[in-house]
LODOMI-315705 format. One line per field, with one value per atom (N, C-alpha, C): atom name; residue number from 1; chain; residue in three letters; y, z, x. Coordinates in steps of 0.02 Angstrom, whole numbers, plus 50000, padded with zeros to 5 digits. Example, Ala and Ser with C-alpha at 12.3 -4.5 7.8 and 13.67 -1.06 7.14 Angstrom:
LODOMI-315705
atom: c(N	CA	C	N	CA	C)
n: c(1	1	1	2	2	2)
chain: c(A	A	A	A	A	A)
res: c(ALA	ALA	ALA	SER	SER	SER)
c2: c(49716	49775	49835	49888	49947	50002)
c3: c(50390	50390	50390	50354	50357	50394)
c1: c(50660	50615	50660	50642	50684	50645)
END
This chain:
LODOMI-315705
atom: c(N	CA	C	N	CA	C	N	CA	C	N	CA	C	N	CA	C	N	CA	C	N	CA	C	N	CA	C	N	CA	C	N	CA	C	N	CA	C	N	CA	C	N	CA	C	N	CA	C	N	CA	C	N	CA	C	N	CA	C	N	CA	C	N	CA	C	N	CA	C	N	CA	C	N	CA	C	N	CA	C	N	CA	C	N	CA	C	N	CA	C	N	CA	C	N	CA	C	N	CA	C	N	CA	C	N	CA	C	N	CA	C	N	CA	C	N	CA	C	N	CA	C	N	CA	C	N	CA	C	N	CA	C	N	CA	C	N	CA	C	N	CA	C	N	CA	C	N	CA	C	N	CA	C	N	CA	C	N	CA	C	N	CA	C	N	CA	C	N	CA	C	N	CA	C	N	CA	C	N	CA	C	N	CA	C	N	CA	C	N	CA	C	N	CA	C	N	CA	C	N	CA	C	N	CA	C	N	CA	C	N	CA	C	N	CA	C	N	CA	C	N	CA	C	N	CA	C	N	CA	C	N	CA	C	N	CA	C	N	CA	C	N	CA	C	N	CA	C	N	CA	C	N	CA	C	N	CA	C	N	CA	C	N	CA	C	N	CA	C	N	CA	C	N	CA	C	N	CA	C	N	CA	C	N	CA	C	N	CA	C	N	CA	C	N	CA	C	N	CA	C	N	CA	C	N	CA	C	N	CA	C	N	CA	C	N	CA	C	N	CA	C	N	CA	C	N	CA	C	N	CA	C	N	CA	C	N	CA	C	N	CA	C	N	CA	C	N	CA	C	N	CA	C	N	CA	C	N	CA	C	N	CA	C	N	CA	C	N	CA	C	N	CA	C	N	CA	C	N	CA	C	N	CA	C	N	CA	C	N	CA	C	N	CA	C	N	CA	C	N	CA	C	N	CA	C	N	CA	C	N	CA	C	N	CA	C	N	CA	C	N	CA	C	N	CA	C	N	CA	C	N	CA	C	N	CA	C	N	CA	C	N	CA	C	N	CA	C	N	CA	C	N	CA	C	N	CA	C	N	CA	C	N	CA	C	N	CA	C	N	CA	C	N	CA	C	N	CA	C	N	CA	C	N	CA	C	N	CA	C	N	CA	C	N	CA	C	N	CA	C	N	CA	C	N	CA	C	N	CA	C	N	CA	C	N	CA	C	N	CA	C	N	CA	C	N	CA	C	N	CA	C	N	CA	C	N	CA	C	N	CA	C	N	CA	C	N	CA	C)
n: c(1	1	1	2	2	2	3	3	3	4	4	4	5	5	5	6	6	6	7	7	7	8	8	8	9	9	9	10	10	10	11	11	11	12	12	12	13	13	13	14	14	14	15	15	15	16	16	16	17	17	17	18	18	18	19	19	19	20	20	20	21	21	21	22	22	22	23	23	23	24	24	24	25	25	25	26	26	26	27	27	27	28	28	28	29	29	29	30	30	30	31	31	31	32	32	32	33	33	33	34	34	34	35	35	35	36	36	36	37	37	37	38	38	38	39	39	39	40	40	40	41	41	41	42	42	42	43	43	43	44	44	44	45	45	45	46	46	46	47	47	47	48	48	48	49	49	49	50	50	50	51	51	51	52	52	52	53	53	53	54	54	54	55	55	55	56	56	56	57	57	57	58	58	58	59	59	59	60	60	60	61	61	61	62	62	62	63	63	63	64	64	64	65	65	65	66	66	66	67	67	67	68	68	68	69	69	69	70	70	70	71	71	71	72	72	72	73	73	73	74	74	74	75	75	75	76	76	76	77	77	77	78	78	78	79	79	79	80	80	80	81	81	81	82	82	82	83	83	83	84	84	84	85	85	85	86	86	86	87	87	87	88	88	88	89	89	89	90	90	90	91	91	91	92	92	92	93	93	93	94	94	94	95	95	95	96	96	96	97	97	97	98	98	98	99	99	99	100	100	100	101	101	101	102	102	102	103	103	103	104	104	104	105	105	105	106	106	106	107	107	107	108	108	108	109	109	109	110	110	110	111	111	111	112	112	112	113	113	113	114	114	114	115	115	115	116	116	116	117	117	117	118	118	118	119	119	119	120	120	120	121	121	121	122	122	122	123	123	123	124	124	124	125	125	125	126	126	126	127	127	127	128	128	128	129	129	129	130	130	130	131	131	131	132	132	132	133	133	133	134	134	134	135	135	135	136	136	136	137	137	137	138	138	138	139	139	139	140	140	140	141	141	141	142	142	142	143	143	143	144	144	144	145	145	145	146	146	146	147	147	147	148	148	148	149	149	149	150	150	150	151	151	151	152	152	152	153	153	153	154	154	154	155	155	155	156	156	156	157	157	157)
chain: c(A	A	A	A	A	A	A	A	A	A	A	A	A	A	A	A	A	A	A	A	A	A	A	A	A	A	A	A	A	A	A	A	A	A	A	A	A	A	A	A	A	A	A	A	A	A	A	A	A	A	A	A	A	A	A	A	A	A	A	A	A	A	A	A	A	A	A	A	A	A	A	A	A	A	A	A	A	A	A	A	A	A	A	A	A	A	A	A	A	A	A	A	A	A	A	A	A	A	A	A	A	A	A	A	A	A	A	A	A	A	A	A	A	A	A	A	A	A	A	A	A	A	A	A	A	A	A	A	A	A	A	A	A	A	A	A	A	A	A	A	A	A	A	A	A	A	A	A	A	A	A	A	A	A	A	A	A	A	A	A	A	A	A	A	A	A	A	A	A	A	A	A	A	A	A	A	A	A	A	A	A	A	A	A	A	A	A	A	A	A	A	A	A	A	A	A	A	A	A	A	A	A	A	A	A	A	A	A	A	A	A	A	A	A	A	A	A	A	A	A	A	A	A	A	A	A	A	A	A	A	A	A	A	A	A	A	A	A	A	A	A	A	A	A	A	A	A	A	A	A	A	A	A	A	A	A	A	A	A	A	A	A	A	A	A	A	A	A	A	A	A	A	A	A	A	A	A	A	A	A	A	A	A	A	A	A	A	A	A	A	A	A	A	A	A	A	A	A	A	A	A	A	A	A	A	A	A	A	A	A	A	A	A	A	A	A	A	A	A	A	A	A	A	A	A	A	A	A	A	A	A	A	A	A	A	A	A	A	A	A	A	A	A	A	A	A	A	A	A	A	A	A	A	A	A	A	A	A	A	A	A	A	A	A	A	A	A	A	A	A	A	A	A	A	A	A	A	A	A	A	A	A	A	A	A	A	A	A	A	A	A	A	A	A	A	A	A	A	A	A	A	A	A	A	A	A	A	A	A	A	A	A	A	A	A	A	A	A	A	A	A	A	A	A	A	A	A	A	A	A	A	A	A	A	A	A	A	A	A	A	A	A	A	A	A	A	A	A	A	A	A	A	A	A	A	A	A	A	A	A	A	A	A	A	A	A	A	A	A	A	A)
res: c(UNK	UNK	UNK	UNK	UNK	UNK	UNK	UNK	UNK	UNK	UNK	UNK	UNK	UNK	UNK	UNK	UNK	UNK	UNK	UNK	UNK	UNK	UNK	UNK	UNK	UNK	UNK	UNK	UNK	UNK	UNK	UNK	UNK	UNK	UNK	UNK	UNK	UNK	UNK	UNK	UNK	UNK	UNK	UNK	UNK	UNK	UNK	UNK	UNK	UNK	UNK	UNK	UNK	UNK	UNK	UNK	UNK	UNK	UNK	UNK	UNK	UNK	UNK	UNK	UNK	UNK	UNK	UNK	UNK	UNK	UNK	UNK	UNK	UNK	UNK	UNK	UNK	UNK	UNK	UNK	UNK	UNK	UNK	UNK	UNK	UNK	UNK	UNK	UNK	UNK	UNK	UNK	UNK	UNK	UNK	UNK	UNK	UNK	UNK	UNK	UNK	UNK	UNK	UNK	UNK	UNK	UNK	UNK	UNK	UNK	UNK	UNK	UNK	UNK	UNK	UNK	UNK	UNK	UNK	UNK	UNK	UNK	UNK	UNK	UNK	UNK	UNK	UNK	UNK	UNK	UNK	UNK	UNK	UNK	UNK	UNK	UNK	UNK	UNK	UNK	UNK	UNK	UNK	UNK	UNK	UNK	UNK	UNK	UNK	UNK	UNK	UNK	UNK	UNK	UNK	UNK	UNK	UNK	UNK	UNK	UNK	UNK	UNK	UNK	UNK	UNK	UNK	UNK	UNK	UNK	UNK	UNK	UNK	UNK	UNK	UNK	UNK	UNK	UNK	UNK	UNK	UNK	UNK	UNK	UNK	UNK	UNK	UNK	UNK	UNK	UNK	UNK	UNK	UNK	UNK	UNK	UNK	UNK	UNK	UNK	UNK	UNK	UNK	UNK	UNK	UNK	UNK	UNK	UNK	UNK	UNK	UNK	UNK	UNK	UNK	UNK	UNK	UNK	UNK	UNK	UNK	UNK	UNK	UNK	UNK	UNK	UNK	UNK	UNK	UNK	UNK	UNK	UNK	UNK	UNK	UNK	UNK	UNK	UNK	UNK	UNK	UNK	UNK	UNK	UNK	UNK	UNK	UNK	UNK	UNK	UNK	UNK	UNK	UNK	UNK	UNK	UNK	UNK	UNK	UNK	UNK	UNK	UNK	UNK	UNK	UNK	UNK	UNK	UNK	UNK	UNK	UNK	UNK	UNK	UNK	UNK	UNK	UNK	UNK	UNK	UNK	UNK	UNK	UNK	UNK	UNK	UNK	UNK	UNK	UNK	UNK	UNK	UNK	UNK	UNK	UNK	UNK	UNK	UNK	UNK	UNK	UNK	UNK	UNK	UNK	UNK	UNK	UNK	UNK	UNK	UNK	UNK	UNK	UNK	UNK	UNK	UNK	UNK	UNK	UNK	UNK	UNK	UNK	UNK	UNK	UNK	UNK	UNK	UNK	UNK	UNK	UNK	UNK	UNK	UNK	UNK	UNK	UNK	UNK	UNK	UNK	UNK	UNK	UNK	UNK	UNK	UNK	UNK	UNK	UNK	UNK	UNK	UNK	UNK	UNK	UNK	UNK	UNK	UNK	UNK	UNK	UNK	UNK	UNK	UNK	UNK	UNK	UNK	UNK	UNK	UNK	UNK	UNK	UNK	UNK	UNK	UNK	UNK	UNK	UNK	UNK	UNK	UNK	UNK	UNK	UNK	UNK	UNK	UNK	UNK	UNK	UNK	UNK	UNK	UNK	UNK	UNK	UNK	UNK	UNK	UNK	UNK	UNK	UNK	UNK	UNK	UNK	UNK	UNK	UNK	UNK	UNK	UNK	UNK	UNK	UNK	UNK	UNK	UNK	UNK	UNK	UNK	UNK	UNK	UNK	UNK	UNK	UNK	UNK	UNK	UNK	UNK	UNK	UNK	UNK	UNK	UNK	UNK	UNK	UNK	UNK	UNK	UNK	UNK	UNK	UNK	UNK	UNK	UNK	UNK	UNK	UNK	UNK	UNK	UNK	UNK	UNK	UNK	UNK	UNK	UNK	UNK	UNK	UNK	UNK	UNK	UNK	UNK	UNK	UNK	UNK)
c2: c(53047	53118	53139	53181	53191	53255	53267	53314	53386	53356	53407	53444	53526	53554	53567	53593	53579	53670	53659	53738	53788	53838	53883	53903	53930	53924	54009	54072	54107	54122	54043	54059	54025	54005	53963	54025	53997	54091	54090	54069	54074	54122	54103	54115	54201	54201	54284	54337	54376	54429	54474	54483	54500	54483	54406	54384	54367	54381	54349	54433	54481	54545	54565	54549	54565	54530	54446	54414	54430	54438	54483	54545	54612	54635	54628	54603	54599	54555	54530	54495	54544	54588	54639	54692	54703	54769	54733	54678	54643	54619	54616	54617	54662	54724	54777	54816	54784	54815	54787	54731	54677	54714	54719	54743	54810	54862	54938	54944	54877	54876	54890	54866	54874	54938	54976	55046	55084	55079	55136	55115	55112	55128	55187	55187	55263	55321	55301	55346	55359	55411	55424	55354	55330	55304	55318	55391	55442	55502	55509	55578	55562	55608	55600	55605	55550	55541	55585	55583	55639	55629	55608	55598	55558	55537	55478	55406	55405	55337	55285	55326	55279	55261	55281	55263	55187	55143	55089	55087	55052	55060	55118	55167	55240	55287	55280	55341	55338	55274	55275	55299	55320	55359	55299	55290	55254	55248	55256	55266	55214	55176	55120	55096	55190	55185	55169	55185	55182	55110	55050	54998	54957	54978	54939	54961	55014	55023	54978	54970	54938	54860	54819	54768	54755	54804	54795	54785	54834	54822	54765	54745	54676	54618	54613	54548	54565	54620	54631	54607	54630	54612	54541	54491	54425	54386	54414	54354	54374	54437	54430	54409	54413	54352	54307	54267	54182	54162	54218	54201	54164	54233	54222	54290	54294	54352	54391	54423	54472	54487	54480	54473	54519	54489	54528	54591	54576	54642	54713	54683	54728	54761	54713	54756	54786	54754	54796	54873	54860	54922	55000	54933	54983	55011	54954	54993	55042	55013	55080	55124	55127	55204	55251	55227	55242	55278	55228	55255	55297	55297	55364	55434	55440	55497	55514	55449	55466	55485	55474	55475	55550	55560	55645	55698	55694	55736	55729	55678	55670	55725	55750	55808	55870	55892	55938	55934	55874	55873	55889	55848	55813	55890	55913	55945	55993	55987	56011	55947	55917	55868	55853	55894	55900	55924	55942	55937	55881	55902	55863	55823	55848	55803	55751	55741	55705	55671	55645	55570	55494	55487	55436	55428	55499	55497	55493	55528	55520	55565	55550	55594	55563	55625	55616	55546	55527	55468	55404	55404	55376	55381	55459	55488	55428	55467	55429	55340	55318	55228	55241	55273	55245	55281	55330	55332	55266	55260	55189	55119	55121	55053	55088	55114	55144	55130	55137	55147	55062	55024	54952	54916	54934	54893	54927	54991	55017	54973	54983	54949	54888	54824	54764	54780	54811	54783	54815	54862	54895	54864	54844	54812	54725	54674	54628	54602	54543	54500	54534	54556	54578	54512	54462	54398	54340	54385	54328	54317	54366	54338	54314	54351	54300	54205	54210	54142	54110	54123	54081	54073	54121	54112	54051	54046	53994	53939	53940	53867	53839	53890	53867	53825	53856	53826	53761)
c3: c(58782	58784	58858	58866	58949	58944	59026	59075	59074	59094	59126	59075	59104	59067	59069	59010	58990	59010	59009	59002	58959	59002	58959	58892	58843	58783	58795	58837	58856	58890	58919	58962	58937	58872	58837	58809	58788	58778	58710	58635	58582	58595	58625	58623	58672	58682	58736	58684	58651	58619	58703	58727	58800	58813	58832	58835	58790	58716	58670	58656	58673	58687	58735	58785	58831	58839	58833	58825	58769	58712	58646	58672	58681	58713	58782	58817	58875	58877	58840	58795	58755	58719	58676	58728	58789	58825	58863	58889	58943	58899	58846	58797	58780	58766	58749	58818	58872	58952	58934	58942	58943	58894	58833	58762	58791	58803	58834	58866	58913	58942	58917	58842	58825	58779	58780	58746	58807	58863	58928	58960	58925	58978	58974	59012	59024	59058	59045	59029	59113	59130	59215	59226	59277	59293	59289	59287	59284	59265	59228	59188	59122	59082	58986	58988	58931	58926	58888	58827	58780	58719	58713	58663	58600	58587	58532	58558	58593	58626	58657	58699	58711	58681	58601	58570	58556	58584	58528	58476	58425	58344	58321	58348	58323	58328	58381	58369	58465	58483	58554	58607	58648	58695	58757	58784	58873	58902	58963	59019	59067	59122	59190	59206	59223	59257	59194	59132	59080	59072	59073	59050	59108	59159	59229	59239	59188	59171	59117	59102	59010	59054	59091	59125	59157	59205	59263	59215	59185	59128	59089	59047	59021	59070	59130	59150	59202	59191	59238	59162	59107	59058	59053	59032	59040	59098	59139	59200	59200	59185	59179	59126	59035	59008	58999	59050	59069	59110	59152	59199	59178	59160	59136	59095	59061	59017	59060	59126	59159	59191	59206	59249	59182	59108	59072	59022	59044	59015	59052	59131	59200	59151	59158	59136	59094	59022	58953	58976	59009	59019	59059	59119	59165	59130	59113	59065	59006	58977	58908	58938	58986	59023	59035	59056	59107	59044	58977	58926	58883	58906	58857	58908	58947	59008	58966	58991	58984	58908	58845	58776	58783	58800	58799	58840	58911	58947	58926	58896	58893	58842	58804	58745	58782	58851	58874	58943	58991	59020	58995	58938	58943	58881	58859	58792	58780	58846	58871	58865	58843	58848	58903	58937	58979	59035	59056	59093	59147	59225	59261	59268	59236	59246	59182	59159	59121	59131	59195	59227	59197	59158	59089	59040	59032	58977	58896	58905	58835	58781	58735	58677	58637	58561	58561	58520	58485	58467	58522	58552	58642	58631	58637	58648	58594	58540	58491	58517	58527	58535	58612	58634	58691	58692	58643	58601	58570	58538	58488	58533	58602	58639	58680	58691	58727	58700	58632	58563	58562	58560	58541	58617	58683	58743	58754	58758	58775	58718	58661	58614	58648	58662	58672	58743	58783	58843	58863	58832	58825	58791	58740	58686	58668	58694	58682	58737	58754	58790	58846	58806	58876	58887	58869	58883	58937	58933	58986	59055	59081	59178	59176	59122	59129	59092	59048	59016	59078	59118	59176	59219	59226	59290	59279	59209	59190	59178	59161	59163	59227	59289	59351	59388	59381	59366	59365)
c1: c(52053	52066	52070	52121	52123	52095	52066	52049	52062	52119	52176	52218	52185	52208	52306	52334	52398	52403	52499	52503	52465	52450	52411	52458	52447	52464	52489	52489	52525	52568	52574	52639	52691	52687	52746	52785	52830	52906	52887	52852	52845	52774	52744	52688	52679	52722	52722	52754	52758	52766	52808	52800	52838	52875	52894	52933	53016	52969	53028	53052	53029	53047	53091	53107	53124	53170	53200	53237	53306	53250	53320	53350	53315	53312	53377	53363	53386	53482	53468	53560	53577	53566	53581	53599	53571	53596	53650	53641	53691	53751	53736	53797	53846	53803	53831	53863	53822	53865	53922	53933	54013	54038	54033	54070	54097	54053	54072	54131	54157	54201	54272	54264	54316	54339	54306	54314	54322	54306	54310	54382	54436	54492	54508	54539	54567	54491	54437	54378	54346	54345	54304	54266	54258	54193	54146	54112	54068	54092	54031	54034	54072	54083	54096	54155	54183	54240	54252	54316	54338	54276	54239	54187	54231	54297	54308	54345	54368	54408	54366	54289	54241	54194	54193	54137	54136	54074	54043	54023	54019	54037	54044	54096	54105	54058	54003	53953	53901	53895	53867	53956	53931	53977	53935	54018	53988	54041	54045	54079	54067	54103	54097	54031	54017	53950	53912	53904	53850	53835	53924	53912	53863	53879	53837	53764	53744	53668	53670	53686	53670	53664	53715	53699	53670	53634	53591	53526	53494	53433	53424	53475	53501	53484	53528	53482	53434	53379	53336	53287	53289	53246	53247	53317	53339	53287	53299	53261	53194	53160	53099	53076	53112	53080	53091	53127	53155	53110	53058	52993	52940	52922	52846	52821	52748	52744	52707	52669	52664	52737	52773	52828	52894	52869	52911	52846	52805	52768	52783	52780	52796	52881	52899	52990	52973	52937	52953	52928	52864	52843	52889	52902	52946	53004	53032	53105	53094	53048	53028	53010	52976	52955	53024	53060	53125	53171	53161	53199	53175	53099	53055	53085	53080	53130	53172	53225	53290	53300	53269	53259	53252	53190	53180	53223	53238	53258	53353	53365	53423	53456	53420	53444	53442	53410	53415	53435	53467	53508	53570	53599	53661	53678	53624	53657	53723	53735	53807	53854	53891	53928	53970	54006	54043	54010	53942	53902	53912	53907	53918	53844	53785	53743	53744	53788	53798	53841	53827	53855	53885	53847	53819	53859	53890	53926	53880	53826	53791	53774	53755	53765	53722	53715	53645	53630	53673	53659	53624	53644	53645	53544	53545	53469	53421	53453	53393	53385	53447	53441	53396	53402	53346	53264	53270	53199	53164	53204	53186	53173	53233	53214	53147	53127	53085	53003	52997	52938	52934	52977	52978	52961	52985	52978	52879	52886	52808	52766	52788	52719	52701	52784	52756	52731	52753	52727	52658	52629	52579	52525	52531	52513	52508	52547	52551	52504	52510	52499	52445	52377	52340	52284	52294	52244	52285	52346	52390	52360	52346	52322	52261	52204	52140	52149	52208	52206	52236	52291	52330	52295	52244	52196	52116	52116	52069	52107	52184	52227	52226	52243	52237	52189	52127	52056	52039)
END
């Protein structure tokens, strides 16, 4: 029987609830950046298009700039849970925060459509999906994996 202890059993990607969060997660937005691309011709770079030519599956609205948020988040979630699970708890958290904002303030920024602070191009369908990514990244990254730095720090050991 050996010694030496083996990877800690939280830093494996099955075993992180964070990680396998943030990874799905994170291909699903960087996906849907690339995909966006192809509904925004013709559409501003910024600010709202005519509200029907740029919809994704007939109901999300996005514009240049929207798809290059949707990518930048995507593989900022991607590489932090290709890391490790503090490194994607840090994202889930940070990003669900960012989309609990943008979830709420977004019905009373944007609720003008043609609003120039409505950069984004969003609408309310838009709102609710980043309510919902917001409720699912905070739970895990709030919620999951709080035994990870004391277990890595006794694997280290």
């Amino acid at each position: 029987m050996s010694t030496t202890a083996g990877p800690a059993r939280s830093t494996r990607f099955g075993a992180s609830p964070n990680r396998i969060v943030a990874t799905l997660f994170g291909a699903v937005y960087a996906l849907v950046g690339l995909l966006g691309f192809f509904w925004t011709s013709g559409v501003p770079f910024a600010g709202p298009g005519d509200g029907s030519s740029n919809l994704i599956l007939g109901i999300f609205e996005v514009n240049p700039l929207h798809n290059v948020a949707h990518l930048l988040i995507g593989i900022a979630l991607l590489i932090a849970g290709t890391a490790n699970a503090p490194a994607a708890k840090a994202a889930n958290t940070t990003v669900g925060a960012v989309y609990l904002i943008l979830g709420i303030f977004g019905f009373f920024l944007a609720a003008n459509h043609d609003s120039a602070l409505n950069f984004l191009s969003l609408n309310t369908p838009d709102h609710f999906l980043h309510l919902a990514t917001a409720i699912v990244l905070l739970a895990v990254g709030l919620g999951a994996d709080r035994r990870t730095a004391p277990a890595e720090r006794m694997a280290a050991a």
